[in-house]
C-alpha positions in Angstrom: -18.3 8.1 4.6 -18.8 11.3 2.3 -16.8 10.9 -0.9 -14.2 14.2 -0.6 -13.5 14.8 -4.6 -10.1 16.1 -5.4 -10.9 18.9 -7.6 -12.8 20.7 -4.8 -10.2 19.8 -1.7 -8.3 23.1 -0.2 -5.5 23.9 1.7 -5.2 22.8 5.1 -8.7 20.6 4.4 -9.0 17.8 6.9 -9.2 14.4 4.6 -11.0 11.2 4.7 -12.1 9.5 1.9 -11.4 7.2 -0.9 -8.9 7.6 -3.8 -7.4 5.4 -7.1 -3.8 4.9 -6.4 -2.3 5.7 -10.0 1.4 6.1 -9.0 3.3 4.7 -6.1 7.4 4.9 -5.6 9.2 4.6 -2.5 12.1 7.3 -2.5 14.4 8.9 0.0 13.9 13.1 0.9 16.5 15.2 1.1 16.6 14.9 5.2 17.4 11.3 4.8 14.0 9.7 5.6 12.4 7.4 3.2 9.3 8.5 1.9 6.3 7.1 -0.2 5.3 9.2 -3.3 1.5 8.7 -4.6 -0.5 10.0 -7.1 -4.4 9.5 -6.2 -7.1 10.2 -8.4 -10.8 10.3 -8.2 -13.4 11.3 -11.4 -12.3 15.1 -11.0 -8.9 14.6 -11.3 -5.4 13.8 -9.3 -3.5 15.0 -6.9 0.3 14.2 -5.7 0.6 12.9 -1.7 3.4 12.1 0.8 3.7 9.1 3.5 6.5 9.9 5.7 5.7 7.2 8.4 5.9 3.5 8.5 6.7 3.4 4.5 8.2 0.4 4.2 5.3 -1.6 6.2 2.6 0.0 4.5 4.2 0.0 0.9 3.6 -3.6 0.6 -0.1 -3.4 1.7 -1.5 -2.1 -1.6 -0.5 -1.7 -5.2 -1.3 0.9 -8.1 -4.6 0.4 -9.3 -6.3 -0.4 -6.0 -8.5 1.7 -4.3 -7.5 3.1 -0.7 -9.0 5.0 2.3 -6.8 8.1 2.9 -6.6 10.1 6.5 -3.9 13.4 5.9 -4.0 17.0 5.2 -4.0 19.3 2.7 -1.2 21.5 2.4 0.6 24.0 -0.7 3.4 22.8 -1.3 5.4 25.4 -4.2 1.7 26.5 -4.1 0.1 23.2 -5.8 -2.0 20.9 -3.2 -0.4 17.9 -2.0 -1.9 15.1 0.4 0.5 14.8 3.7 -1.1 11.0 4.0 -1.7 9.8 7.9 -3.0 6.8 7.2 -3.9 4.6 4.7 -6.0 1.4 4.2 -6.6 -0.8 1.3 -10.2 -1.1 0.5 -11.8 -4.4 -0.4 -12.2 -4.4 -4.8 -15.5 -6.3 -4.6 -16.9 -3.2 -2.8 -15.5 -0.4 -5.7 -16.8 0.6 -8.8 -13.7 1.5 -10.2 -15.4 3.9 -12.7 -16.2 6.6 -10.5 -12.9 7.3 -9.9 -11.8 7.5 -13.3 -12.2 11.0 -15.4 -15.2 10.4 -18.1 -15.2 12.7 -21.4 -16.8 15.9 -21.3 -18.8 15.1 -23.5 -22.2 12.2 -24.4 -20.1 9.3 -25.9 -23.6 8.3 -27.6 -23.5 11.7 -29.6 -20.3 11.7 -30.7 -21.1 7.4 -31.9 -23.5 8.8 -33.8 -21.4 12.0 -34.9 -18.6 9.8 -35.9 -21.0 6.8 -38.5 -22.4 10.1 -40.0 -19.3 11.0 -41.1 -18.5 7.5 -42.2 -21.5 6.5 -44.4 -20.2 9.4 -46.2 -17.0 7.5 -47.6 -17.1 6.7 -51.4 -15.3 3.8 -51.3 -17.8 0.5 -50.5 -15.0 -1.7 -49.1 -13.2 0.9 -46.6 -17.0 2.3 -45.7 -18.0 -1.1 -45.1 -14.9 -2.3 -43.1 -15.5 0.5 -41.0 -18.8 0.2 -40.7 -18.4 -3.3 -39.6 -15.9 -2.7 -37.4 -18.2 0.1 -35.4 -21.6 -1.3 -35.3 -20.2 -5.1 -34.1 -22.0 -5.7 -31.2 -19.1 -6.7 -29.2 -17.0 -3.6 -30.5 -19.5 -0.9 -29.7 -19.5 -0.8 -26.3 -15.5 -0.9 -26.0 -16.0 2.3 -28.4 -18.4 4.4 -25.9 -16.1 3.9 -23.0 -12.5 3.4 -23.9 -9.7 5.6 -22.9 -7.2 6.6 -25.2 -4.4 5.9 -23.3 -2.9 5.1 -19.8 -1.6 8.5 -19.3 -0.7 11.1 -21.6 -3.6 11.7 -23.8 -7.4 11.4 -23.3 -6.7 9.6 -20.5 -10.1 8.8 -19.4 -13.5 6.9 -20.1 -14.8 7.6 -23.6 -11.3 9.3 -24.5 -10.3 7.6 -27.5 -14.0 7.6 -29.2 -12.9 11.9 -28.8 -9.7 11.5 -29.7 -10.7 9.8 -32.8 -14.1 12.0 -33.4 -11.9 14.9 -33.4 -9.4 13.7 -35.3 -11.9 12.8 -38.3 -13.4 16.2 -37.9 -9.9 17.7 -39.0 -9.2 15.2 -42.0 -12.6 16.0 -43.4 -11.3 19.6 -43.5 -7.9 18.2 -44.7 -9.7 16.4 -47.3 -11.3 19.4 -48.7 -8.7 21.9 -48.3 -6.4 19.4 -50.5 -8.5 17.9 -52.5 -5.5 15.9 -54.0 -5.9 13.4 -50.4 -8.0 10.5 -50.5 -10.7 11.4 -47.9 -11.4 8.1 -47.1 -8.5 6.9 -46.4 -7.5 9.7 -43.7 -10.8 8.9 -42.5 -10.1 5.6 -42.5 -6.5 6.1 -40.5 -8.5 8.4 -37.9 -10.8 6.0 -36.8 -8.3 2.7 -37.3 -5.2 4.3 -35.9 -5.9 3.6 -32.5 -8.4 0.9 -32.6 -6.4 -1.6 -31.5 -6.5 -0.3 -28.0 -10.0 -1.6 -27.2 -8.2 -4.5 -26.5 -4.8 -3.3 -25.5 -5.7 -1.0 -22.4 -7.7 -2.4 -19.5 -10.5 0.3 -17.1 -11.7 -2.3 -14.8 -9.1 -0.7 -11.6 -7.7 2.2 -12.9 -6.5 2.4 -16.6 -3.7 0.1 -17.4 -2.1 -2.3 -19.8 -3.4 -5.7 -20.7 -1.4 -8.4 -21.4 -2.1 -8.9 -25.2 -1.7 -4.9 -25.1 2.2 -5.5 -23.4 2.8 -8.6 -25.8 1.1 -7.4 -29.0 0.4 -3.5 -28.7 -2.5 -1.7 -30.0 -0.9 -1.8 -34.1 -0.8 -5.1 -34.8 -4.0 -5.7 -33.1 -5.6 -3.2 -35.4 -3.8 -5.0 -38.3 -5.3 -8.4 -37.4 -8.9 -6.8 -37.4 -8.6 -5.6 -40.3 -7.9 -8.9 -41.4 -10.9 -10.6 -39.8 -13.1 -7.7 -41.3 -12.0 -7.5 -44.2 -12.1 -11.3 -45.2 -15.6 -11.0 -45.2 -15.8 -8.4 -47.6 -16.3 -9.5 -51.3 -13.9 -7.7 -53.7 -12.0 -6.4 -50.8 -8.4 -7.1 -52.6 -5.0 -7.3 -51.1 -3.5 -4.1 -51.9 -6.0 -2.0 -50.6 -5.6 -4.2 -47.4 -2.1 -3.2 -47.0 -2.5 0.1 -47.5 -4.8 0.4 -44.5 -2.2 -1.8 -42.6 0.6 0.6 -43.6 -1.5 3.5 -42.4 -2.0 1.5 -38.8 2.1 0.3 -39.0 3.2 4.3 -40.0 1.3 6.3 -37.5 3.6 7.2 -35.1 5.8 8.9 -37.4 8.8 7.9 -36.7 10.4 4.3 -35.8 11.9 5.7 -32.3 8.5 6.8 -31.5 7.7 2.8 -31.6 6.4 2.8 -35.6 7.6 -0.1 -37.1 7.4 1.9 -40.7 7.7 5.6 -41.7 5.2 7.1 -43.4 5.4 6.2 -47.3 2.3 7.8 -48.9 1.0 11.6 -48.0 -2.6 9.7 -47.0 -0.7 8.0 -44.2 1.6 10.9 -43.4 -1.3 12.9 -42.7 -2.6 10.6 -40.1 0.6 10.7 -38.6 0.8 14.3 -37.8 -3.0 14.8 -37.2 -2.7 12.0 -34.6 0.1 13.7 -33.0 -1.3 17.2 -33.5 -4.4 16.0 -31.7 -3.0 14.1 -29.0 -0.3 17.2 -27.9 -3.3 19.4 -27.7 -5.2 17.0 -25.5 -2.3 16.5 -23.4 -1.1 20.8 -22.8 -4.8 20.9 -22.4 -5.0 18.9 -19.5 -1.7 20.2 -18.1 -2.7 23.8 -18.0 -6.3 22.6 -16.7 -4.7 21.2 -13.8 -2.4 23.9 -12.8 -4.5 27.0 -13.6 -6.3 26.1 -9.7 -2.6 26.9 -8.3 -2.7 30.6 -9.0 0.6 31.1 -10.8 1.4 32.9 -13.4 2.9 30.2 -15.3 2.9 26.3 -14.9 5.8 24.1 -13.1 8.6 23.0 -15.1 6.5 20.5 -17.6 9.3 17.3 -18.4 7.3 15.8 -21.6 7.4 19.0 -23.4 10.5 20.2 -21.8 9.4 23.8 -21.2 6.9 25.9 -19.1 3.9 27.3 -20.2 1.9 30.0 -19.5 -1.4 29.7 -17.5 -3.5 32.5 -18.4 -6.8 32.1 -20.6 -5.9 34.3 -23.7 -9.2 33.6 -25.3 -11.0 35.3 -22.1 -7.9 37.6 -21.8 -8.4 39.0 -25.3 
């Protein structure tokens, strides 16, 4: 079967092929017939489908993150493509390499490694250049590095996405740490790289990107906090106060303790990371939104519920 990739499907294209299920809900439409709501995703990107027939039978045949053989239609629907699904059949996993239907960075995860310990073997401080350094080169670590996402969802959502999500945020505290010189370089550098680290071993990309269960129990802070314990101990002269200011940086990061930080920022090194990280992430994110609807030909995007607004979908920087 030819692989039909979703970036490139059109309206009123004839479908057959195989897609990552990613979302899956069972609702009711407004004529009073259930329905079964999917979001299916290949390496190019998603698209939204219906199953109006036999939705309770075939709701129980598969679950999100397995990989499906799709028969339907494309149609516009408020003028975005959506997949009127005919049928559907689950595909046997020992047949699918799940990677090649999730998104990969844009761009070579071994040049931005490299990018990235150029940066570090630039810190000042032995101890926090050596934890880091440590931490990157471990054999078992850097492969995680070239190929984890950065989250489930929202941000960098794809393989190699956190090793650019953190590349890019050390690119902008190394400009933060020259434009105030008063910040301790190495330590924002420190907080770009360790911030997220812990997800290596909190999200999962072996069907789909989702959570692990050390990742649900544990989250991605406190794993980070319990490397940098087992790194750290092996350090000579690596004391205890500089260890819990790294810790704090992990604990702080999210800003706020409704946004799931169990501490607020209490020093301008960590409260730096905080607002980079989410600085970096939003961009990502409105990035990938706009990417995704500019194909529709509006004007300006559908109602967008995470940053409660719409948004316009024309390229300025080719505009002007």
């Amino acid at each position: 079967m030819e692989r039909q990739n979703i970036q490139a499907l059109q309206d009123k294209e004839n479908v057959d092929s195989l897609f990552l299920v990613k979302e899956k809900h069972v609702a009711v439409g407004k004529n009073g017939r259930p329905f079964m709501g999917l979001q299916l995703g290949d390496a190019t990107g998603s698209i939204d489908a219906r199953l109006w027939d036999r939705v309770d039978e075939l709701s129980r045949e598969f679950d999100v993150g397995d990989v499906i053989r799709v028969k339907g239609l494309v149609q516009l629907f408020q003028n975005r493509k959506q997949l009127i699904v005919h049928r559907l059949e689950k595909v046997d996993s020992s047949t699918v390499n799940f990677e090649e239907y999730i998104p990969k960075a844009s761009k070579n995860v071994e040049d931005m490694y490299v990018e990235l310990l150029q940066m570090v073997r630039t810190m000042k401080n032995d101890h926090l250049r050596q934890l880091t350094l440590d931490t990157l080169e471990d054999p078992e670590i850097r492969p995680m590095v070239l190929k984890a996402p950065a989250a489930k969802t929202i941000h960098h959502a794809w393989l190699g996405g956190l090793l650019e999500h953190i590349l890019s945020i050390c690119k902008i505290m190394d400009f933060m740490g020259t434009h105030y010189p008063f910040l301790n370089r190495d330590l924002l550098l420190f907080g770009g790289i360790f911030h997220d680290i812990g997800k290596l071993w909190e999200l999962s990309y072996d069907n789909g990107i989702s959570y692990t269960d050390r990742g649900r129990l544990i989250g991605h802070m406190q794993i980070a906090c319990e490397l940098i314990d087992k790194k750290s101990s092996r350090i000579l002269g690596f004391n205890e106060e500089l260890r819990d200011i790294c810790k704090h940086i992990i604990l702080s990061h999210h800003g706020k303790l409704e946004y799931g930080s169990p501490k607020r920022p209490k020093f301008l090194e960590a409260m730096v990371v905080a607002m980079i990280d989410d600085f970096d992430s939003k961009v990502a994110t409105l990035k990938t939104v706009i990417d995704s609807e500019r194909g529709s030909g509006e004007k300006w995007s559908r109602y967008n519920d995470l940053f409660d607004r719409y948004f316009l979908l024309e390229d300025l920087n080719e505009k002007y």
